[in-house]
C-alpha positions, -999 to +999 in steps of 0.1 A: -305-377+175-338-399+181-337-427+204-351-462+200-357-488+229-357-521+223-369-544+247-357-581+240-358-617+252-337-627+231-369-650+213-370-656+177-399-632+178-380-608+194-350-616+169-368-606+141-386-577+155-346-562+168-337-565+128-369-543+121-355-522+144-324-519+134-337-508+096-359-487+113-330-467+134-310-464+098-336-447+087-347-423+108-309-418+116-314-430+153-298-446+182-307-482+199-309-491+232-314-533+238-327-536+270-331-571+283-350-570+313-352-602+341-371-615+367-357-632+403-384-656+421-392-645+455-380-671+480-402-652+507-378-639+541-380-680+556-354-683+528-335-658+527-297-668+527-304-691+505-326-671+483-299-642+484-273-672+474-296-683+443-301-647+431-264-641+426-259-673+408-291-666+384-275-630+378-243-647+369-258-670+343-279-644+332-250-620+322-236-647+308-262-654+285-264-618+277-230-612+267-234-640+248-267-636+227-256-594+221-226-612+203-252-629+183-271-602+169-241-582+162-226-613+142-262-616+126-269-580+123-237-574+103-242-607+079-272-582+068-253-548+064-265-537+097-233-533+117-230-498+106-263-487+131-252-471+162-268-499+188-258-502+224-272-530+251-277-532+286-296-556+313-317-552+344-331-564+370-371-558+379-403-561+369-408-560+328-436-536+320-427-510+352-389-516+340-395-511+303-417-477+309-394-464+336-365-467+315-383-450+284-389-421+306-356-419+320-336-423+290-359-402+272-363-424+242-389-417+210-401-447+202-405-482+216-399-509+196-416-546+203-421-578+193-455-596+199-463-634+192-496-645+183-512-657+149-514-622+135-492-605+163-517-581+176-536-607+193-505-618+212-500-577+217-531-576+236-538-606+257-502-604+264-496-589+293-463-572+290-466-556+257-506-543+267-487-529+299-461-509+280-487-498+257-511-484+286-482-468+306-458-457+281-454-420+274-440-425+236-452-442+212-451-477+207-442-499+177-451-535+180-438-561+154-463-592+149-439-624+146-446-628+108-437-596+097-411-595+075-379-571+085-377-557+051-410-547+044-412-510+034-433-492+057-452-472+026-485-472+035-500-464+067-534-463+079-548-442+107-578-447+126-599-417+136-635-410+154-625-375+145-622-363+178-600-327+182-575-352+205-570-371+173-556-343+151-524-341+172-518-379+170-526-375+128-498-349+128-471-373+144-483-400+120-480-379+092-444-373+108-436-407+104-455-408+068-425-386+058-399-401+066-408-431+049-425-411+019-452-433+032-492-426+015-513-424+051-552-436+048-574-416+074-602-449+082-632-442+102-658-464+109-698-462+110-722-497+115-740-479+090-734-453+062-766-432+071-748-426+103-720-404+092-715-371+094-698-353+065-700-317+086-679-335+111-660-353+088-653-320+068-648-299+099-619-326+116-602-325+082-596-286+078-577-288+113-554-311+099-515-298+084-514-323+054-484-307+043-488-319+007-486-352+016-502-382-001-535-388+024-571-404+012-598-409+037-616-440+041-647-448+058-655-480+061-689-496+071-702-534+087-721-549+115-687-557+131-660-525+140-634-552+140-643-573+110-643-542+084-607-526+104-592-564+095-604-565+060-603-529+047-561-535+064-559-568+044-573-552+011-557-523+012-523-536+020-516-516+049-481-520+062-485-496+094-517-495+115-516-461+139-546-461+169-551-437+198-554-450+230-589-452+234-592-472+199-574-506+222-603-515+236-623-527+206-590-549+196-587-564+234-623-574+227-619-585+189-595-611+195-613-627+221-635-642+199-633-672+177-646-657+144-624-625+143-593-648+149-606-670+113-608-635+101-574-625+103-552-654+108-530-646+080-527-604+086-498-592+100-492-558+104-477-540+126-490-517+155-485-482+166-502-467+189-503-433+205-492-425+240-523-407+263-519-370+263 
């Protein structure tokens, strides 16, 4: 059976994104793992009776207001036929991101489920520091729900962005994995500044490697001055409900959504994010 992590906070962001995963978990006929994962100030050794004294009061209330916000979702998560998914919880104490990746590796999960604030939700994912963290040191993949998304939303189309690089052709194949599951149509998007740029040899020669396996696929290239503008329109237009990257693809949205036009661009998309783990 496939194992899901889901890191919470117990937000309404992360609320909504536990329901996603929850739907998610039914489908792919997997097990979830809530983690919520703390933080205890650091009183420095001058202090550290009284620092040891605070700690185990804070891990008190914080246990307490575990066991009380689990009850919460199960209440919540059964008002919406969702009791019957297999769902177990746990808390711990340490450092998010280094807790959140250790504990994927350990419990040797297949997918990490987030949620991420912001306007859209991927700029929260990426000047965040804790979700860009899990991203960059994860060694699954990562699925991160923007704030707006809505639970239900079928995940039936899915868009996949390639420089069609060998590396990538492994990453298409777990995408078109996922594809399947959801009988999902997957759009291969790659992007030139200018059409007279691309290289159909290349383009030709990336495609024969791939295992299609029947499956519903178009290939897109898209074109425009700006990488990020023509991703966030061609997403918007097409109505892409899943957008997959590789690694390397991160640093041209870490970039994107530091500037003031690209967030007028894409203000009302929402879509969430998975990316790749390095290989």
């Amino acid at each position: 059976m496939k194992k899901i992590l889901f890191p919470t906070d117990f937000s309404k962001t992360a609320e909504n994104a536990f329901f996603y995963a929850l739907k998610l978990a039914k489908k792919i006929d997997a097990e979830l793992l809530l983690a919520h994962i703390y933080e205890l100030p650091d009183f420095g050794s001058t202090l550290k009776n009284t620092s040891q004294e605070v700690h185990e009061m804070m891990d008190m209330e914080t246990f307490e207001n575990f066991k009380s916000s689990v009850n919460q979702l199960r209440e919540k998560a059964e008002e919406k036929g969702l009791d019957k998914v297999e769902w177990s919880q746990m808390m711990m104490q340490g450092e998010v991101t280094n807790s959140i990746t250790s504990l994927a590796a350990k419990e040797n999960v297949d997918l990490i489920v987030m949620g991420t604030k912001g306007a859209t939700g991927l700029q929260g994912l990426f000047l965040g520091s804790n979700a860009a963290g899990v991203i960059n040191h994860a060694k699954c993949p990562v699925l991160s729900i923007p704030e707006k998304v809505d639970p239900s939303q079928a995940i039936d189309k899915i868009g996949y962005l390639t420089n069609y690089a060998d590396e990538e052709v492994h990453g298409f194949d777990e995408v078109l994995d996922l594809a399947t599951t959801f009988s999902a149509s997957v759009n291969v998007i790659h992007y030139e500044k200018d059409a007279t740029e691309i290289d159909d040899d290349q383009m030709n020669n990336w495609k024969n490697k791939l295992s299609n396996k029947g499956k519903n696929i178009h290939s897109e290239i898209i074109t425009g001055t700006h990488f990020e503008e023509a991703i966030s329109q061609f997403a918007h237009k097409e109505n892409i409900t899943l957008l997959a990257i590789q690694p390397r693809r991160r640093n041209f949205f870490i970039s994107f959504f530091k500037t003031k036009k690209s967030k007028q661009i894409i203000q009302h998309i929402s879509i969430p994010l998975y990316t790749l783990p390095e290989k």
